[in-house]
C-alpha positions as CSV (number, residue, x, y, z in Angstrom):
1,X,0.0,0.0,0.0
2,X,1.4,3.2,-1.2
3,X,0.5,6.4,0.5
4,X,-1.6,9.2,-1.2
5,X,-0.2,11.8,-3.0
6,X,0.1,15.6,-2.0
7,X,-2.1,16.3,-4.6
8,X,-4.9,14.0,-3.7
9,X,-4.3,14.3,-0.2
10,X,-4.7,17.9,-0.3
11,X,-7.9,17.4,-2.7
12,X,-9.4,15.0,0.2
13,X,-8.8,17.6,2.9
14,X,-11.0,20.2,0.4
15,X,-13.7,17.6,0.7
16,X,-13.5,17.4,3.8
17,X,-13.9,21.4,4.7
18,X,-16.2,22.0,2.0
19,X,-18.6,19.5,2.3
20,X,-21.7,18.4,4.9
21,X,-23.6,14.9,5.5
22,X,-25.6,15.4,2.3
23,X,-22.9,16.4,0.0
24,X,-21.9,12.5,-1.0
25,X,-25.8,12.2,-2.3
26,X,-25.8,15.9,-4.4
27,X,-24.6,15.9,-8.3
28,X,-21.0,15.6,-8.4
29,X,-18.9,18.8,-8.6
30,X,-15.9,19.4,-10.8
31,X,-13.3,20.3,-8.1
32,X,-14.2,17.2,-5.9
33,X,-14.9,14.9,-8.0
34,X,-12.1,11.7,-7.8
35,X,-11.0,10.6,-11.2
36,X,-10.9,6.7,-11.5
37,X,-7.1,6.9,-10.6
38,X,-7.8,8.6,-7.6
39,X,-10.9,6.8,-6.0
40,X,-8.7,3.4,-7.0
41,X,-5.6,5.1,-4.6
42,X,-8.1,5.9,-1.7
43,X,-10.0,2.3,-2.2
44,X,-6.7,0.5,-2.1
45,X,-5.5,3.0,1.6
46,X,-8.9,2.1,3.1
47,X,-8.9,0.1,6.3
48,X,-11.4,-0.6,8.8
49,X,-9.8,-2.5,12.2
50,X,-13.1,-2.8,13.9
51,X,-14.7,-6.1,14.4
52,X,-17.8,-6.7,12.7
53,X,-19.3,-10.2,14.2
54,X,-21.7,-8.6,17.0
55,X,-23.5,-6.4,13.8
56,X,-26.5,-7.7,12.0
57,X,-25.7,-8.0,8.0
58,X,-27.0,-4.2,7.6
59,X,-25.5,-2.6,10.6
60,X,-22.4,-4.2,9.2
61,X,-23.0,-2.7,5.8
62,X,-24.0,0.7,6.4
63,X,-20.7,0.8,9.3
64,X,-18.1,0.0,6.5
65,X,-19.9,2.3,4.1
66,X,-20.2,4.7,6.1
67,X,-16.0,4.6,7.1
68,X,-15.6,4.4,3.3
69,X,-17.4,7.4,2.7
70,X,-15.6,9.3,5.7
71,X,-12.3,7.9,4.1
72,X,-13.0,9.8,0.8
73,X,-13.3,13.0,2.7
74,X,-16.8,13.4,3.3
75,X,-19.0,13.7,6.9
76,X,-20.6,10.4,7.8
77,X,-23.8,10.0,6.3
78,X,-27.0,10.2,9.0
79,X,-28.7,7.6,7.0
80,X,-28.7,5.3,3.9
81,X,-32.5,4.4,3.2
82,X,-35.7,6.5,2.7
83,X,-37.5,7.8,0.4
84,X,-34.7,10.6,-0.7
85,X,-32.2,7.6,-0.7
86,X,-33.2,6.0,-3.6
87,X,-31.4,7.5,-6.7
88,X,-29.4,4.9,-8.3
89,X,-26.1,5.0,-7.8
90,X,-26.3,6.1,-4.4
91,X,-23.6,7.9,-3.9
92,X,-24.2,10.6,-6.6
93,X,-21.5,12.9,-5.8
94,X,-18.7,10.6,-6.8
95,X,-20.8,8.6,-8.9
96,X,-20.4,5.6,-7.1
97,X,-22.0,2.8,-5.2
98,X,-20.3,0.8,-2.4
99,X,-20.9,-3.1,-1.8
100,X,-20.5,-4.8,1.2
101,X,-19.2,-8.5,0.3
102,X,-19.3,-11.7,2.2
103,X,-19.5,-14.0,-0.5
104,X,-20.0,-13.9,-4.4
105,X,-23.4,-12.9,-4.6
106,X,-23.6,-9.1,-5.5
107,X,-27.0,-8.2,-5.2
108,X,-27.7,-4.7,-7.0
109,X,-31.4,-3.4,-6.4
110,X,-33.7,-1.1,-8.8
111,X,-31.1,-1.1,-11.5
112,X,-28.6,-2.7,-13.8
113,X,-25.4,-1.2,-13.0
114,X,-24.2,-2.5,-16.8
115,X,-27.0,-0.1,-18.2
116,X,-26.1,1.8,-21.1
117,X,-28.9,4.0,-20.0
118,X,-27.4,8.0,-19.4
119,X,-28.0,8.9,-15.9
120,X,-30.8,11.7,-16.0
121,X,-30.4,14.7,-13.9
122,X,-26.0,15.3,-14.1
123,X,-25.0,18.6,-14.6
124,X,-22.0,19.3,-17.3
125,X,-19.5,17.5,-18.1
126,X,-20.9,13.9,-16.9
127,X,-24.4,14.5,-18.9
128,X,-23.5,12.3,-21.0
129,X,-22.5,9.1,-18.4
130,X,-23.9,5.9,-18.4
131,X,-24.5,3.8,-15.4
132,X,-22.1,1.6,-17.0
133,X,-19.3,4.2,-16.5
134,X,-19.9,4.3,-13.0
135,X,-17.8,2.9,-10.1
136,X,-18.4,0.3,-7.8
137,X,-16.6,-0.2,-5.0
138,X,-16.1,-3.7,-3.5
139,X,-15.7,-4.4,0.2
140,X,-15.2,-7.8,1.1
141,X,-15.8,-8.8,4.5
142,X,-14.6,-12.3,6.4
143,X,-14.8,-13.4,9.6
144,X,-16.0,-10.0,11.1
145,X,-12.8,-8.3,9.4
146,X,-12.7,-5.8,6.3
147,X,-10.6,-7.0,3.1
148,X,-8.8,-4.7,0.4
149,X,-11.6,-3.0,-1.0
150,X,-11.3,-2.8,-5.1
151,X,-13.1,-0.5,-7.5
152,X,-14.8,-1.8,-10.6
153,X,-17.0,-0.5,-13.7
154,X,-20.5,-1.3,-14.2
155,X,-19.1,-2.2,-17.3
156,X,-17.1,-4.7,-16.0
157,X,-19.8,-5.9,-13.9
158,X,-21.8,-6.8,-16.8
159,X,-19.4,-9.7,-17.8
160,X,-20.1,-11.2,-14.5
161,X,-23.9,-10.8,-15.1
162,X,-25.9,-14.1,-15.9
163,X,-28.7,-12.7,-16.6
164,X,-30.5,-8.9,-17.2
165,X,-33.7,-9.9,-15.4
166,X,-34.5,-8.1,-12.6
167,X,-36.3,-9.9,-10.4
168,X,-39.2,-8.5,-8.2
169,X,-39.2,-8.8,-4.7
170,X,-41.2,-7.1,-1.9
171,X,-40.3,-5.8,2.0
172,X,-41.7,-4.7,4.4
173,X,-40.3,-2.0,7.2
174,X,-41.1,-2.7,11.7
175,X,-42.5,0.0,13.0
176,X,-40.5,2.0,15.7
177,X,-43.4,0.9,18.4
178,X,-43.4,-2.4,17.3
179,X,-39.7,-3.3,16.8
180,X,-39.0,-1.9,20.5
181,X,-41.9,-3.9,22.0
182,X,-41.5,-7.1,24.0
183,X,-43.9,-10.3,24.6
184,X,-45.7,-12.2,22.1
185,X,-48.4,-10.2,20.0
186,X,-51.0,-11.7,18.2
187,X,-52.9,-10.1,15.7
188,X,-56.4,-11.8,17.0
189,X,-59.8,-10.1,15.4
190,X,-59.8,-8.1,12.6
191,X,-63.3,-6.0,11.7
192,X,-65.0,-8.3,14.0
193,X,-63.7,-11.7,12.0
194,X,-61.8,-13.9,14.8
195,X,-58.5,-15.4,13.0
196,X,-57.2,-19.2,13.3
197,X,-53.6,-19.7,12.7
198,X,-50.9,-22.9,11.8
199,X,-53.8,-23.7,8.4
200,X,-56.7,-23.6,11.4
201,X,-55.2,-25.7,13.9
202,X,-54.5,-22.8,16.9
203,X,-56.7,-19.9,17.9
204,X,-54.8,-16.9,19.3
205,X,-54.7,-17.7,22.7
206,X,-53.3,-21.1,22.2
207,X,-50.4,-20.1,19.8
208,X,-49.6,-17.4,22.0
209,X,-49.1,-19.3,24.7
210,X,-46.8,-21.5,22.7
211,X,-44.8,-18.9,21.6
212,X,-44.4,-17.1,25.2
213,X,-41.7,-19.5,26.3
214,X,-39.4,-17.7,23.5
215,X,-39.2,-14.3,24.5
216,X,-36.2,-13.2,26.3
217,X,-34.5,-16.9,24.8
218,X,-30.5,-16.7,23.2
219,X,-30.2,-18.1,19.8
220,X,-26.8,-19.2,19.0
221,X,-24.4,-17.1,16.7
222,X,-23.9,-17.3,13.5
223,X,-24.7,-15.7,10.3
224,X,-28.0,-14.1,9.9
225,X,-29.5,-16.9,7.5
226,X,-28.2,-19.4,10.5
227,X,-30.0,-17.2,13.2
228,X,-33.2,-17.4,11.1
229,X,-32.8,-20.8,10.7
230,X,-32.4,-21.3,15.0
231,X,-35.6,-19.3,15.1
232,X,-37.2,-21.3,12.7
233,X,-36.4,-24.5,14.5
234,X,-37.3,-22.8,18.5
235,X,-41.0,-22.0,16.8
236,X,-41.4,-25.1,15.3
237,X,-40.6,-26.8,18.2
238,X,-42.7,-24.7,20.6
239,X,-45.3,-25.7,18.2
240,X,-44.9,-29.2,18.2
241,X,-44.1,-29.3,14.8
242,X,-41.1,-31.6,13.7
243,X,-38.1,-30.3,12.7
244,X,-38.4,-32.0,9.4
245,X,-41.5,-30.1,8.7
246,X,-39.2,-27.0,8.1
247,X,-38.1,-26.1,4.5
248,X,-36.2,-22.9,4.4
249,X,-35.5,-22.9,0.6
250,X,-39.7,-22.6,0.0
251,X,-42.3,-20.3,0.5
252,X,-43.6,-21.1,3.5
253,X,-41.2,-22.2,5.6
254,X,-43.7,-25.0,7.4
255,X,-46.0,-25.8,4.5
256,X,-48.1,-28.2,6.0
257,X,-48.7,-26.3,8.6
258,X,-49.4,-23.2,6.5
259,X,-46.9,-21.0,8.4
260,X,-43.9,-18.6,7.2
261,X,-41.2,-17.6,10.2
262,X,-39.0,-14.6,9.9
263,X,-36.3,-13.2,12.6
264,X,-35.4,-9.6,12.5
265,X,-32.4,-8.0,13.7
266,X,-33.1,-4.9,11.7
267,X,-36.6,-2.9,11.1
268,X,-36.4,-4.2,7.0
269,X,-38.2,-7.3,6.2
270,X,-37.1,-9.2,3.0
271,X,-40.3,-10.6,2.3
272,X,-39.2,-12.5,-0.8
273,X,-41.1,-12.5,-4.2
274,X,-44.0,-12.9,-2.4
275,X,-46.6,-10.5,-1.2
276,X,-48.6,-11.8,2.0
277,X,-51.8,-10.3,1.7
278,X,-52.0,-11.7,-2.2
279,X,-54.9,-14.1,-2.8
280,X,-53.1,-15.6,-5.6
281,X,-51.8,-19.2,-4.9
282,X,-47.9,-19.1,-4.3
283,X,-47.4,-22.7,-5.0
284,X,-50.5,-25.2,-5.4
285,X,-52.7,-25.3,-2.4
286,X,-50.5,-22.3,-0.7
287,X,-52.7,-18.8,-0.7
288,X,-50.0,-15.7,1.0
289,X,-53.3,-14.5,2.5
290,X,-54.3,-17.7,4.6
291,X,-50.7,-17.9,5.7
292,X,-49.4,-17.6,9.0
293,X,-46.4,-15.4,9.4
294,X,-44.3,-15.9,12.8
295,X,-42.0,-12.7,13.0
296,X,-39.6,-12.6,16.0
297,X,-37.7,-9.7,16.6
298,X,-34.8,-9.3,18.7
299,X,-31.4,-7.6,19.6
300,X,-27.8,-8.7,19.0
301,X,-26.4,-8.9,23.0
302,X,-22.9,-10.5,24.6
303,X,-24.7,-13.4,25.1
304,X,-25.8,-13.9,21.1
305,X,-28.8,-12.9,19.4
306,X,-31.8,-12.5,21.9
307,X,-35.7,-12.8,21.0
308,X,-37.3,-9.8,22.0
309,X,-41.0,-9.9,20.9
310,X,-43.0,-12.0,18.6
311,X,-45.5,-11.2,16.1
312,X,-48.2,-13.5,14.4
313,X,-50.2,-12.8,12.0
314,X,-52.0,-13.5,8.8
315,X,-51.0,-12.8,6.0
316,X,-54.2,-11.0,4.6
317,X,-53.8,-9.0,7.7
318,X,-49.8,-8.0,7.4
319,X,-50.8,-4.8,7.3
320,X,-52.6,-4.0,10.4
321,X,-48.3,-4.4,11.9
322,X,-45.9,-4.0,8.8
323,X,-46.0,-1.5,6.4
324,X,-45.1,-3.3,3.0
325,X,-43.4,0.2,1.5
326,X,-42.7,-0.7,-1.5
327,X,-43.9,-3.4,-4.3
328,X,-41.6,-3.0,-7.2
329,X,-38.4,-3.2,-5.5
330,X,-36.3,-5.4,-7.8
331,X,-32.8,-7.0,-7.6
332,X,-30.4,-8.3,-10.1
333,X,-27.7,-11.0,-8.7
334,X,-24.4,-10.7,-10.1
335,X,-21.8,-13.5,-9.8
336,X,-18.2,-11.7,-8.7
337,X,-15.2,-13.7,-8.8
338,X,-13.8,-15.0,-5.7
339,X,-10.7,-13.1,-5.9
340,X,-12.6,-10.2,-5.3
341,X,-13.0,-11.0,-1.9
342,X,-9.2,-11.6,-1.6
C-alpha cells in the first residue's frame, strides 16, 4: 500500500472542509470529484480495524460504508435508506455505489449497473454518463474483518452478469413501536372476524401461549441466515411441529402447517417474491393471504442474538403491523469472482 499523493491528499482535505452529510448524495462537482485513478488510490488506503461479528448484516454494511465514505473526505452519512435515498447509484457525488461482500453474490437493487442507459439529472461535463461508467466499489468482509476493497465499472460488472432480469421482490419496514416492544403479539380479530392460525389448527390464545416460552431466549451465533434458521427450528418446536416439517429454501417455511417464520435483527423485512396479503396461490394449495407469518424480533447482546417480541399474524392481515413500502423493488444478482473478496 502506497501512500496518497500531496495532490490527492490535499484534494481529500478540500472535501473534507467543503462538504456536509448530504454532499456525498448531491450531483458531483468538478473540483471534488475523484478521477478513476484517484478513487482506485483511496479504495486500495482504506482500512477498517473494527470487528464486525456482533452487527447484523445491515448494521455491518451501512458501518463499512459509512467509514468508506468518511475515508474519501466526506462527513458520515446520518442515513442510507428512505424515500430521498433511492437514486441509483447512491452515492451521486462521486458517482459511485459501495458493496458490502461476504461472498459472491452481488446483489444490486432497482437497477442494472451495466445499463447503457445515461444517468438523467447530471450537470456538465458527466451528462452524458452511463451507469455503466460508474464505479463500484467492493468491500469484502470475512470473519468479522474488512478485506482490500477494489473498485470496478458497471461495465465490468456486466461480464459477471448471468442474466439482465430483474427480479421483483417485496419488503416490508417494523415500526419503531413495534420493533422496540416485548412479549408475544397476536394479531387476533380483525373488523370483528376472529383469525385461526398454523392452516386452522391454533386460535390466538393457544399459539400465544406456545410462543411465550421464546421471548427473552438466546439463539446461538452465527450468520443471519443461520439465526433465522435457529428461530425457525425454536418455533417449530414450541409448536410441536417436527423439525423436518421445516423447509427454508420454500415459501412457506412449514408448509403443511401453512406457516412462514421470519427473525429480524433490523426494522427491514425481505419478504421475498412474495406479497402476504395476495390471494393468488404461491405454489399449489398455498394462498400468501391464509398464511401464518411468525415474525420474531430481537437484539444482538454478549450473550448472542436474543428474541425480544414476537408477532403473528395472517397474511391478509400483514398490514394491520408492517407496512409493506414498496412493491416494485427489484434485484439483479451478479456473480463476482472469488478473488474479489481476496
Amino acid at each position: 500500500m502506497s501512500p496518497l499523493s500531496a495532490d490527492l491528499a490535499r484534494k481529500r482535505a478540500r472535501i473534507a472542509d467543503a462538504t456536509d452529510p448530504e454532499s456525498i448524495f448531491a450531483n458531483p462537482v468538478v473540483e471534488y470529484y475523484y478521477s478513476d485513478d484517484e478513487l482506485r488510490s483511496l479504495a486500495a488506503e482504506f482500512a477498517f480495524n473494527a470487528n464486525l461479528d456482533e452487527l447484523g448484516p445491515v448494521q455491518r454494511s451501512h458501518a463499512v460504508k459509512a467509514a468508506f465514505i468518511e475515508h474519501l473526505g466526506y462527513p458520515r452519512p446520518g442515513r442510507f435508506r428512505g424515500a430521498d435515498r433511492l437514486q441509483k447509484p447512491k452515492f451521486r457525488a462521486q458517482l459511485m455505489d459501495v458493496f458490502v461482500q461476504s461472498s459472491t453474490n452481488l446483489q444490486v437493487w432497482n437497477y442494472l449497473p451495466h445499463n447503457l442507459e445515461r444517468i438523467g439529472g447530471l450537470p456538465p461535463p458527466w451528462e452524458r454518463v452511463t451507469y455503466a461508467d460508474c464505479r463500484y466499489v467492493i468491500i469484502p468482509v470475512r470473519n468479522g474483518r474488512v478485506g482490500h476493497a477494489r473498485v470496478v465499472k458497471g461495465s465490468e460488472l456486466g461480464q459477471h452478469a448471468r442474466t439482465g432480469t430483474l427480479t421483483i421482490k417485496y419488503q416490508a419496514t417494523v415500526p419503531p413501536n413495534i420493533f422496540s416492544s416485548h412479549g408475544v403479539d397476536v394479531v387476533a380479530e380483525v373488523q370483528g372476524n376472529m383469525r385461526h392460525f398454523l392452516g386452522g389448527r391454533c386460535d390466538a390464545d393457544e399459539i400465544a401461549k406456545r410462543l411465550e416460552p421464546l421471548v427473552g431466549t438466546s439463539l446461538p451465533t452465527g450468520t443471519e441466515r443461520q439465526i433465522g434458521q435457529s428461530f425457525h427450528r425454536a418455533v417449530a418446536a414450541s409448536l410441536g411441529i417436527s423439525t423436518n416439517a421445516i423447509d427454508d429454501g420454500q415459501f412457506p417455511d412449514l408448509a403443511s402447517y401453512l406457516t412462514e417464520v421470519k427473525f429480524q435483527m433490523s426494522p427491514t423485512i425481505d419478504l421475498g417474491m412474495v406479497l402476504p396479503p395476495s390471494i393468488e396461490e404461491a405454489r399449489a394449495g398455498v394462498i400468501p393471504a391464509q398464511v401464518t407469518y411468525v415474525v420474531g424480533i430481537g437484539n444482538l447482546l454478549d450473550r448472542g442474538p436474543v428474541v425480544r417480541s414476537i408477532v403473528v399474524v395472517l397474511g391478509m392481515d400483514f398490514e394491520e403491523r408492517f407496512k409493506i413500502w414498496s412493491t416494485q423493488n427489484r434485484k439483479i444478482q451478479i456473480h463476482i469472482p472469488a478473488t474479489w473478496l481476496e
